[in-house]
N, C-alpha and C positions, 0 to 999 in steps of 0.2 A: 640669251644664255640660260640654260636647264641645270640646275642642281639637282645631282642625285642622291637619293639620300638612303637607298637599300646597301651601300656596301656594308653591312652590318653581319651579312653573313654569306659574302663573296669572301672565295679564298684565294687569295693573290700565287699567281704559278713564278714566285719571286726567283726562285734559282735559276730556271731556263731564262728568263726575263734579263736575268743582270749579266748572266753566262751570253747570253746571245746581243745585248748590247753593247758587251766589253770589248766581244769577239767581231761586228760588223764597224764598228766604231773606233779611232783611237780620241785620243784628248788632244785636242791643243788648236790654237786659230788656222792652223795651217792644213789642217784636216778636214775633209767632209764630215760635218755633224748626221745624229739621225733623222729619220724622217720626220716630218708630223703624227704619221699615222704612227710611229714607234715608237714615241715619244707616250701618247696618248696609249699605247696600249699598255705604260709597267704602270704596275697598281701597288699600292702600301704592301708592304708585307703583312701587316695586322690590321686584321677585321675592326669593321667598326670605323671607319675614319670617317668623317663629312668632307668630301673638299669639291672645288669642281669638275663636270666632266662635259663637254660641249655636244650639242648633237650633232650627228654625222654630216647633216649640211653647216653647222657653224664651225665645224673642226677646219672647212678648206679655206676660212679666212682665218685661220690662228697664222701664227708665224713662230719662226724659231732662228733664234739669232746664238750668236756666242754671246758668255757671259763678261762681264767690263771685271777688270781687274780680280780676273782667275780664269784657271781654265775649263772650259763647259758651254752649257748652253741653260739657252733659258726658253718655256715655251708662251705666248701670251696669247691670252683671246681677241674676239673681233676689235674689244674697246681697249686695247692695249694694255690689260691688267696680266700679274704673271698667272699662271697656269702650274707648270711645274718648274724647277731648276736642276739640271744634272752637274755635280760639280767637280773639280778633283780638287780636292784643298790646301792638298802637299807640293804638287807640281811633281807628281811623281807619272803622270799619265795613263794614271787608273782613276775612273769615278769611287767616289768614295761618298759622297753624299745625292743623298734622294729625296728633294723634299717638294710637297703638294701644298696648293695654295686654295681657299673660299673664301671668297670676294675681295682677291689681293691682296691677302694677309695669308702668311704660310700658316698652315694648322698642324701639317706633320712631316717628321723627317725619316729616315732610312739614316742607318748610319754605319759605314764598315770602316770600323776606328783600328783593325791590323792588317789594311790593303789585302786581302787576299780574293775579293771580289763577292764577299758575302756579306749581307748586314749582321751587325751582333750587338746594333743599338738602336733604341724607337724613342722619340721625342715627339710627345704633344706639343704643339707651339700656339700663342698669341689666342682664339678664342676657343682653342680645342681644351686648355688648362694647360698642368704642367708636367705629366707624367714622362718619365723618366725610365723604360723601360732597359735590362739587362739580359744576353742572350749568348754565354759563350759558348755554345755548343752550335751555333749558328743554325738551328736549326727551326727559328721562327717563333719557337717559345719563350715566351717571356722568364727567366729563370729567378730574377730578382728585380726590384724596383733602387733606381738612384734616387732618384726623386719623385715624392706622391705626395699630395696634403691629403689633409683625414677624410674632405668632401668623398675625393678620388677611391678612395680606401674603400669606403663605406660602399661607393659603385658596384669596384670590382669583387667586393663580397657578397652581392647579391646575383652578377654576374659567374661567378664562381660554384655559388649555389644550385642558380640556375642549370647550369649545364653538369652538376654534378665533377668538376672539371677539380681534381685533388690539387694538383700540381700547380692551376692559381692563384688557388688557398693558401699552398703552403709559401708563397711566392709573398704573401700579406704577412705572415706571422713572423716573428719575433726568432731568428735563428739562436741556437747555444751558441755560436762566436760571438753572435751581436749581443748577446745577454751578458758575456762574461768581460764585454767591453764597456758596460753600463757606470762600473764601477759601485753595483751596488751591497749593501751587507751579506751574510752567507745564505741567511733565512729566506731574504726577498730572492734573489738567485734562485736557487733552488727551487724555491715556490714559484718562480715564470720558468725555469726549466721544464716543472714536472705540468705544467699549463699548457705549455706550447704542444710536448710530445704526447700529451692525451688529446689535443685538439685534432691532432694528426689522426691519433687511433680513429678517434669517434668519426667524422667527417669521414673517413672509410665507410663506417658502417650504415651511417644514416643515408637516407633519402632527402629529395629538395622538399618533400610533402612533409619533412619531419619539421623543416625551417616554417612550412607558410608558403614557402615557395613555388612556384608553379611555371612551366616552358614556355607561360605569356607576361610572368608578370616584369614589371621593370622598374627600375631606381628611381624616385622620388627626390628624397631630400635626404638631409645628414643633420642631425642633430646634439648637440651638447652644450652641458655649462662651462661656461670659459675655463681654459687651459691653466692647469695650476703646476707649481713647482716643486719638487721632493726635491729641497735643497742638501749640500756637502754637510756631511757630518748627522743627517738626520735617518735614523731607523739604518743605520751603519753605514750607510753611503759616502762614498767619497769625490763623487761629480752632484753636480744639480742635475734633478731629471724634471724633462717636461712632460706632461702629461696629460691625458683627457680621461675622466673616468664617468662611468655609466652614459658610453656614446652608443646614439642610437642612429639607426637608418629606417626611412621609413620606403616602403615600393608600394606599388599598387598592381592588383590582380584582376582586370574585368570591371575596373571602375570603383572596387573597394580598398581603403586603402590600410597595409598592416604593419608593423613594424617588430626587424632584429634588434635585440641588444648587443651590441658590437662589446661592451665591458670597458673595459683600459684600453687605452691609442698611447704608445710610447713614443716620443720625438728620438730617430737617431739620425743626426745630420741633415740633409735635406728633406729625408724622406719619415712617413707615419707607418709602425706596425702593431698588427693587432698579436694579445697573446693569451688568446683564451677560445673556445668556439663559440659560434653569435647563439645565442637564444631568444624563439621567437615567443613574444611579450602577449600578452591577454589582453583584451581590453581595459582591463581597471590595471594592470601593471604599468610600474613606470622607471623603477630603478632598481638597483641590487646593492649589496655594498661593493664596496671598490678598494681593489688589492690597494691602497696607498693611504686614500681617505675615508673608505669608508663608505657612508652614504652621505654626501655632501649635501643633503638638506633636514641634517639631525644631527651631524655631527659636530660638537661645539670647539673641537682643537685636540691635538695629542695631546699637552698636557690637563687638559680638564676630563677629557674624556675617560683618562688612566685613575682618575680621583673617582669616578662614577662607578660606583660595584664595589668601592674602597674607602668604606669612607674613616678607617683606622690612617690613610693616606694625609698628612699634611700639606691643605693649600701651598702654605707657604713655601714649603720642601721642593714642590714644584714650578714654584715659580722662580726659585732661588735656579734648579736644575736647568729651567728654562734660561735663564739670564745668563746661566754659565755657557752653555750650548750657541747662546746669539754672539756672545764674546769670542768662542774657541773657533767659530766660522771664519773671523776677520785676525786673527790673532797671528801673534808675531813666533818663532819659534821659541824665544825664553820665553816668553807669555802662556805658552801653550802647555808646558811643561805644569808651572805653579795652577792653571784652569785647571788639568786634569787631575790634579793632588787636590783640590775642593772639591772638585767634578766625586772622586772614590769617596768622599767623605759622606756626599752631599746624599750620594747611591744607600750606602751603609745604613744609613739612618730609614732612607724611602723602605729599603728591604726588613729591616727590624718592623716595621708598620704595617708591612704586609703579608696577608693571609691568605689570600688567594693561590696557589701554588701555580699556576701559567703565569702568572703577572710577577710573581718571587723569582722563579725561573728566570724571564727576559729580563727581567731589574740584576741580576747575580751575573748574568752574560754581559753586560753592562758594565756592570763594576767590572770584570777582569778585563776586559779588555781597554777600559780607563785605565786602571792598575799597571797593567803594561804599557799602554802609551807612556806614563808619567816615568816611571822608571825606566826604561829606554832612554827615554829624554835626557835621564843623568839628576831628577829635581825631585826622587821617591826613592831613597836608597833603603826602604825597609820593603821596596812593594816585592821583592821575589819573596822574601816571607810570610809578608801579607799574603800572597795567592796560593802559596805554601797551604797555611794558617786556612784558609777556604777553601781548599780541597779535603783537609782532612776534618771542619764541620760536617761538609757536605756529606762524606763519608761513613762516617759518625753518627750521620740521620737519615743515613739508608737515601740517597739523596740519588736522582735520576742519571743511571751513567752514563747519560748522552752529555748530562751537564757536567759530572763530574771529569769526566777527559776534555772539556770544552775547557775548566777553570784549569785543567792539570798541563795542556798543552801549550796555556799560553803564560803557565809558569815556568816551562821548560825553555821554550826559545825566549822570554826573559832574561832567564839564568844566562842562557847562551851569549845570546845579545852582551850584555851587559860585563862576561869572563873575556871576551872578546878586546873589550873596550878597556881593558885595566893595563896600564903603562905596564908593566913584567910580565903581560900574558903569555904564558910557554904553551903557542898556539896547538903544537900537535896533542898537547895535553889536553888543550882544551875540546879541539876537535873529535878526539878520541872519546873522549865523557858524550860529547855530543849525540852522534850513532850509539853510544850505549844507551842515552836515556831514551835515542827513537824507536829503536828495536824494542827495550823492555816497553813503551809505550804502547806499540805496535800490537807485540804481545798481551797487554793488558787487553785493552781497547780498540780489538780488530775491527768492530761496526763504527767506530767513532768517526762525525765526519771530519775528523781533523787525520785520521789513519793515513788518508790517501795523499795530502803533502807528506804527513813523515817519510811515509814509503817514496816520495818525488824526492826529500833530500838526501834519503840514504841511497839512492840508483846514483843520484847526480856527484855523491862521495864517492863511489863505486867507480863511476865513470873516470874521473880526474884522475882516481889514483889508478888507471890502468885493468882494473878487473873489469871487462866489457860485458863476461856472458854474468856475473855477479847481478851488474847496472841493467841489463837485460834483463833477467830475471824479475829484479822490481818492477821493473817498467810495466812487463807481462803483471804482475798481482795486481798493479792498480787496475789495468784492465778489466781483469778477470774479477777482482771484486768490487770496484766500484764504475762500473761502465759507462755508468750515466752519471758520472763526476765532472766536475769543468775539468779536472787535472787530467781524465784520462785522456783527453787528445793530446798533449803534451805528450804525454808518456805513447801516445799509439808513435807520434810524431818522431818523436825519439829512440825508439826501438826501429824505425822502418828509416833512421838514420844512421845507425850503427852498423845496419846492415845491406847501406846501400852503397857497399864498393862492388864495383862490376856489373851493377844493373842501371838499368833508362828509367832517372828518375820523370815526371809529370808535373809543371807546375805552371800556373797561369793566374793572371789576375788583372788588377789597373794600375796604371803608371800614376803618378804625382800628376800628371797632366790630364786625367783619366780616361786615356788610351787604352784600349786591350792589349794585354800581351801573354806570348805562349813559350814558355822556355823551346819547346817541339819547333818554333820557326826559323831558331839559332842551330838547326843541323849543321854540319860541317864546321861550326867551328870550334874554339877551345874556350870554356866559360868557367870564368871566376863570380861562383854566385856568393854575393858579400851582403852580410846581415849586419846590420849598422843602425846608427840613432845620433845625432850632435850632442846629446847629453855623455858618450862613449869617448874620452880623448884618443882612445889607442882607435878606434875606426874610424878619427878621420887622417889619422899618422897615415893606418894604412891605405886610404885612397887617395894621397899624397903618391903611393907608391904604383899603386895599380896606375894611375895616369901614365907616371913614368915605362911601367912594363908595358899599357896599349901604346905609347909612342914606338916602341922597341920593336913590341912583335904583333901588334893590329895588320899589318901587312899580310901576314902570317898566316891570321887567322884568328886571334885574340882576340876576345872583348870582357869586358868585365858588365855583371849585370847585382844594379843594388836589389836588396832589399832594406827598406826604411823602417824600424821599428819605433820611430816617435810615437807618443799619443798626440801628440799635437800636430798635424799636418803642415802647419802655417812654418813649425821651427824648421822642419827640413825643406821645406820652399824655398824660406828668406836664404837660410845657408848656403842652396846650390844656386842661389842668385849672386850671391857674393862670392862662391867658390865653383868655380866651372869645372864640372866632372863631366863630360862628352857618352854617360853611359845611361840606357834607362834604368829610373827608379820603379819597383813597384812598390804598393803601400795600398793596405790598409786599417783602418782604426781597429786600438786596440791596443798596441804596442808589442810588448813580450806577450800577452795575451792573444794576440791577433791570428787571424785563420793562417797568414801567411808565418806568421813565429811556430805554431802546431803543428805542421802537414810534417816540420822535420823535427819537431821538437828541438829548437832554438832555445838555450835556458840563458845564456850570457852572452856578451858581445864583448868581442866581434866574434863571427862565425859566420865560414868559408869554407864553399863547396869546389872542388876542380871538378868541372865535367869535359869530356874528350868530345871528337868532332860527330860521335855516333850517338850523344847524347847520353853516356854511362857515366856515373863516378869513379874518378879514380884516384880522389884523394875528398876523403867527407870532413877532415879538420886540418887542412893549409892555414900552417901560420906565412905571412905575407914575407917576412924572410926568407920562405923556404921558394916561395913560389917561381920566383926566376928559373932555379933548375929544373924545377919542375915542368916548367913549359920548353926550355931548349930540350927534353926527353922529348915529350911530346909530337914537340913542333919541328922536330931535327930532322 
């Protein structure tokens, strides 16, 4: 047996290959499988694999049997090890998987996860690692990573380099959906947003020679200090993040060996991405600081570190601050209330001691937005005048107006909040004050980054109450003035909602089971697209209901298709495990934030699309009451 090890820059003629296997072949034991030689002649779709490949005299001892319990084949060498396996998984009588084997251990798969005879998924397996390639446009490129560990990353960023290749750069980085699913403060946000899309620019511009890089050289090794945690509640966060900061990769060029600084590796779900572009290291270089920690071999902790350049700062102040912060982590909701009325107290005093005005600044953002937790909470009934009382210091000391609409806005949805909650609330009253304070806010504070929610609640008041081209129009200003806002895709989402009766809407993604799927496959029939979460009581009434209508009229032509807005994947699993809904889910993380909650701008649940059998809407907000009639029009 010869192993060959140059497919590194064979390109596999994969379309004709699967097109011409499907088309000489059916599936099933009852059928002529294909030949040896046909077998042996489909290649990976993607470069680079190792597996085996026999030589021409040991191909005519291989054998090719059907596969045991599925339909397929399988192909094996002289010593009876597998070779390749062609599979169909479904029993639907189209191969759907394509996987290759080195030295009887599968290394890699082909995967066409929407039957339609094209791969649109690549798994390394067993000693290939564990990457996890994504490809909906079927067209051989890798478009995103399911799963990659940071070794793998570091690879494919040298390999990226190498061929000057944008598109599997950008494939590594850190997307604005995936950023704004992180859960983290506004600052940190923002600061990987504006990372990611300058990574993008530059990597345009530069050369591989700008990296160190060069058309021979190759991956080495991957290096970093162990993986550390930007736990809930810390630097505004409200998930734990994992992370790696100052990761390096080392290649080698001609036998000399040099090394990228990769920067931050964020954990999201299975997979690692980078969010910054690599810079190539000097010999005497060895780290940088890191968006999180810092330089983690100087840096002595958040709180001691904020005392250093401070020394009007009280130890104790800090560790008191600290202790509050380890408690509000674990804390119960009454609990959380009373931590954050110590928490504003504790802040108050830190900021009177401090002179530094960046560090007064982030300590005053701090306190308001403590301020409002506690009050919200119902356990700080003076804090809407406390933050009152802070705005107009702030004011008063000629105080940065970035800060000051930062303290100003989170005294208004306080107010709000809190008018909302009072047993005799005469809501339209209140809701009227509401839009009053966002517009004069608006007004005030057109660059504030807080502008571009106010303008998200006043479209979404717009909307409800019927004024569309009103809620359109905001929609449009966030756009137009803040484009590279996380809210603007909301708002793109939303506007290209409002105005999607009588057009063919686009929408694809992965199912709960993580399948591809293409709204575009569902032609011809009638689609209830249903936005939901189990946290939602009224969306699961209504797919109580939609079952009831695919019994009725699935005949028909019906089906109903979810979309899942949990952030927790696990809660809408366990629920359709216990509640059988016969319709696919798609889903991904995020939630209301999620790429799939944006494309329509989704702001509340439930929300429900009718689309007809040519793919057009023709009703963009079906309440599940109305739906019945709406399908006997249709379907009549």
């Amino acid at each position: 047996m010869t192993i060959m090890t140059n497919h590194a820059e064979k390109k596999s003629p994969w379309v004709p290959v699967f097109v011409a296997l499907l088309t000489l072949i059916g599936v099933g034991h009852s059928q002529a499988g294909p030949t040896v030689q046909q077998a042996l002649e489909l290649q990976p779709v993607q470069p680079g694999v190792d597996f085996d490949d026999p030589l021409p005299e040991e191909a005519e001892s291989c054998k090719l049997e059907t596969a045991e319990n599925t339909s397929g084949w399988v192909l094996y060498d002289p010593n009876g090890r597998p070779l390749r396996r062609f599979l169909d998984s479904d029993g639907n009588k189209k191969l759907d998987r394509w996987c290759y084997y080195r030295g009887g251990i599968e290394v890699y798969r082909d995967i066409d996860s929407d039957k339609n005879g094209r791969a649109d998924q690549y798994r390394w397996l067993g000693t290939a690692g564990t990457r996890w390639g994504l490809d909906r446009d079927e067209d051989g490129v890798i478009e995103s990573w399911k799963r990659i560990s940071p070794e793998e990353v570091s690879a494919e960023v040298v390999e990226a380099i190498r061929h000057q290749d944008l598109g599997r750069f950008e494939a590594l980085l850190m997307r604005t959906s995936e950023i704004q699913t992180l859960g983290l403060g506004v600052e940190n946000e923002k600061r990987l947003t504006d990372l990611t899309q300058k990574a993008v620019r530059e990597f345009k511009k530069l050369k591989s020679s700008d990296f160190s890089v060069k058309s021979n050289s190759k991956w080495v090794s991957f290096s970093a200090t162990r993986p550390g945690v930007v736990p809930a509640g810390n630097q505004g966060s409200t998930k734990d993040l994992v992370v790696y900061e100052n990761a390096v990769t080392m290649f080698q060029t001609a036998g000399k060996h040099r090394q990228l600084l990769l920067g931050t590796l964020i954990q999201l779900g299975d997979a690692w991405r980078i969010v910054d572009l690599p810079v190539a290291l000097k010999d005497n270089e060895t780290t940088a600081p890191g968006i999180f920690f810092g330089n983690p071999l100087d840096q002595p902790g958040e709180y001691q570190n904020l005392t250093e350049g401070n020394p009007q700062a009280d130890r104790k102040l800090m560790d008191e601050l600290e202790e509050v912060d380890k408690k509000l982590a674990v804390s119960t909701i009454a609990q959380t209330a009373e931590l954050n009325v110590r928490r504003a107290e504790i802040l108050e005093k830190i900021i009177e001691q401090t002179e530094d005005q960046l560090q007064r600044d982030n300590w005053i953002r701090q306190q308001a937005d403590t301020i409002s937790a506690a009050a919200q909470a119902g356990d700080f009934v003076e804090g809407v005048d406390r933050l009152q009382s802070l705005v107009e210091n702030l004011e008063k000391g000629a105080g940065n107006l970035h800060l000051v609409s930062y303290v100003k806005f989170r005294q208004l949805t306080t107010e709000y909040t809190l008018n909302l909650q009072k047993p005799d609330a005469d809501f339209p009253k209140v809701q009227e004050k509401w839009l009053q304070d966002l517009d004069a806010f608006i007004g005030e504070y057109p660059k504030s980054e807080d502008a571009p929610e106010a303008m998200l609640q006043l479209a979404i008041a717009e909307e409800f109450a019927g004024e569309e081209e009103k809620a359109k129009d905001w929609y449009q200003k966030i756009v137009n003035n803040s484009p590279d806002s996380t809210i603007a895709a909301k708002a793109r989402g939303a506007k290209r909602r409002l105005d999607s009766v009588g057009t063919s809407i686009h929408l694809k993604g992965e199912t709960l089971e993580g399948d591809s799927l293409k709204l575009s496959n569902y032609r011809g029939k009638v689609i209830a697209l249903h936005y939901w979460a189990t946290w939602c009581e009224p969306c699961l009434k209504d797919m109580k209901e939609l079952k009831r209508l695919q019994a009725k009229f699935g005949s028909a032509g019906f089906t109903p298709l979810g979309v899942n807005l949990d952030g927790d994947k696990n809660a809408a699993t366990n629920f359709l495990k216990q509640n059988r809904h016969p319709w696919p889910q798609l889903y991904e993380p995020g939630g209301l934030d999620s790429r799939l909650a944006n494309e329509f701008g989704v702001l509340t649940l439930p929300t429900m699309l009718l689309v007809d059998q040519g793919g057009k809407v023709v009703n963009r907000s079906v309440h599940v009451s109305e739906l019945e009639d709406e399908l006997e029009k249709i379907l009549r």
